[in-house]
C-alpha positions as CSV (number, residue, x, y, z in Angstrom):
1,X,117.7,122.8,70.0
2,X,114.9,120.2,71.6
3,X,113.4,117.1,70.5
4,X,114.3,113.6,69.9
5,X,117.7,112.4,71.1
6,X,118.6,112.0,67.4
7,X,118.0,115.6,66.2
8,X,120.9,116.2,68.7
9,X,123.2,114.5,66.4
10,X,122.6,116.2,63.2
11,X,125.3,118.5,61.4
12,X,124.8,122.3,62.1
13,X,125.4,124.7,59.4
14,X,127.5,127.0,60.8
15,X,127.2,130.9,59.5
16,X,129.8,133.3,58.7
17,X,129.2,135.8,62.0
18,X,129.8,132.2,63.9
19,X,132.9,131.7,62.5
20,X,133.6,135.1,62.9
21,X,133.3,135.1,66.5
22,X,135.5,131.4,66.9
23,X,138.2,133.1,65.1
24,X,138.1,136.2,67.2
25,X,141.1,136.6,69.8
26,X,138.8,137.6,72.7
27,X,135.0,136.9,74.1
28,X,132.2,135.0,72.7
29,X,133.4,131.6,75.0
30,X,130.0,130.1,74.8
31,X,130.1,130.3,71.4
32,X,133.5,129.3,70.5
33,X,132.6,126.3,73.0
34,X,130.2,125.0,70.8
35,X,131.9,125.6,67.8
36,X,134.8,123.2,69.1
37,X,131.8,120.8,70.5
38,X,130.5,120.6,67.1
39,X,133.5,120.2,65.3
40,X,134.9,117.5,67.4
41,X,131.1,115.5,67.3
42,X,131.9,115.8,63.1
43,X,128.9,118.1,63.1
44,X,129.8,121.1,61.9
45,X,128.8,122.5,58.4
46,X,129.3,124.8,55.8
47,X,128.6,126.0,52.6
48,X,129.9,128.0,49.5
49,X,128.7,131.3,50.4
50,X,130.5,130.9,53.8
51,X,133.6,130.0,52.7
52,X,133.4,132.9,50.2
53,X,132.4,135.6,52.7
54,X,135.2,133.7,55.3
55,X,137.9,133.9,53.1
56,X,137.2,137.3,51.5
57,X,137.9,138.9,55.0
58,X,141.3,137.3,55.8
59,X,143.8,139.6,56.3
60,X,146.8,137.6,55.3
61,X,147.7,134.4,53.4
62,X,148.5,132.9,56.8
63,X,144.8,133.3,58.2
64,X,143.4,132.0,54.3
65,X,145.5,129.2,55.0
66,X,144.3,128.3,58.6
67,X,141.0,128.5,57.2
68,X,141.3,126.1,54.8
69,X,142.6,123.7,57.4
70,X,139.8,123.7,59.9
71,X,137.6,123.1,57.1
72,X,139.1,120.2,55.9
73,X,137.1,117.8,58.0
74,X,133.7,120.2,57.9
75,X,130.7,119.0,56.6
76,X,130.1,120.4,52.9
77,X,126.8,121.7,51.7
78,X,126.2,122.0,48.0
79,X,124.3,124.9,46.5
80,X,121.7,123.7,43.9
81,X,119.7,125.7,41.3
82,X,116.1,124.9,43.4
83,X,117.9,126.6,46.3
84,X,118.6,129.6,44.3
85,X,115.1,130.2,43.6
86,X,114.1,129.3,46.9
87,X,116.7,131.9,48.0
88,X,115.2,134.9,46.3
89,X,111.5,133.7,46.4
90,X,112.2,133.8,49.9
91,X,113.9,137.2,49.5
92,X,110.8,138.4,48.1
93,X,108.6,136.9,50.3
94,X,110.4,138.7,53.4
95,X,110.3,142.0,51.9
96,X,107.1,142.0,51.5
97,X,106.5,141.2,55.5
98,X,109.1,144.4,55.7
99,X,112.1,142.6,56.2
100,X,115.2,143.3,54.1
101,X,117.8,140.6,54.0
102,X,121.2,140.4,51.5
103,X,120.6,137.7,49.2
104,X,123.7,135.4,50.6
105,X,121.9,135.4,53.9
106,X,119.2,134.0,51.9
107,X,121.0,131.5,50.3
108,X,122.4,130.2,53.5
109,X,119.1,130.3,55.4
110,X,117.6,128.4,52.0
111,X,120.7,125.9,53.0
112,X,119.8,125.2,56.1
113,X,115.7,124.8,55.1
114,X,116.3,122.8,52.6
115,X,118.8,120.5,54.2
116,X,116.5,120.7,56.7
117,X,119.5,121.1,59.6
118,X,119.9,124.2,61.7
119,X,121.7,127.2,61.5
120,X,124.0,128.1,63.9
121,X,125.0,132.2,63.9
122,X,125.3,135.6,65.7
123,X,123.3,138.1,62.9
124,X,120.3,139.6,64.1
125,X,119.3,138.9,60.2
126,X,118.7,134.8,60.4
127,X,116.9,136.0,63.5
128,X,114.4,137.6,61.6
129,X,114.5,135.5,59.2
130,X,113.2,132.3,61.6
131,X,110.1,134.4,62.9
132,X,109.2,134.2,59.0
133,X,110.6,131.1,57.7
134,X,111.4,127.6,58.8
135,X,114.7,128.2,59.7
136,X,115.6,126.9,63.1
137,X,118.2,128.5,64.8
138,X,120.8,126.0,66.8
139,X,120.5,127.2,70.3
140,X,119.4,130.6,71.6
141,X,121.5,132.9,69.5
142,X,120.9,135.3,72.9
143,X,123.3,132.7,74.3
144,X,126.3,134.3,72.1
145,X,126.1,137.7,71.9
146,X,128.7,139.9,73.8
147,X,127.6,142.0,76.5
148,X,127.8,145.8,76.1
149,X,130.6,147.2,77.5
């Protein structure tokens, strides 16, 4: 992210496939660095459909509880009703460009717009999703993806 010196301090929703990778036991070091950078700055945000997504695929009660401890100090976004319509006109507003999208990734990129803060993820989805919105993605998203092996 660019610009004035105070759009470097704004939170940063941060997306499910983010979170993903900071909680993964190997790789993704760039990411997982700014993950830690954001959370120690108090920048780091979530949201609803995160959480639900995040906790739905931990494996134990242990890892549910972990969770609920990082997030502790995270920024909370709330979900209106506007943003739910935002969310699905923006659903059908991609389809008809030809892109497909699940409606929480539209909910979370309608998050991001309409709290006008960017998103920070590793989904090739919110990637489309910028070229046709005005998402802004935090960083390169390039910058986080594993190589091939």
């Amino acid at each position: 992210m660019t610009g004035h010196p105070e759009a470097l301090k704004c939170p940063v929703l941060i997306d499910t496939s983010a979170w993903i990778c900071y909680f993964a036991r190997k790789g993704f070091e760039k990411l997982k660095e700014t993950i830690f950078n954001l959370l120690d700055e108090n920048r780091a945000a979530i949201s609803g459909p995160i959480l639900v997504e995040l906790v739905q695929g931990c494996r134990t009660d242990v890892e549910k509880e972990n969770l609920k401890e990082v997030f502790e100090g995270v920024l909370w976004y709330m979900v209106t009703n506007e943003m739910w319509h935002h969310a699905a006109d923006m659903g059908f507003n991609l389809r008809r460009k030809g892109v497909t999208v699940s409606g929480v990734d539209a909910l979370i990129a309608t998050i991001a717009i309409d709290n006008n803060i960017p998103l920070l993820h590793n989904d090739n989805d919110f990637d489309n999703i910028s070229k046709h919105t005005k998402l802004r993605n935090f960083a390169s998203p390039l910058l986080f993806r594993q190589p091939n092996k």
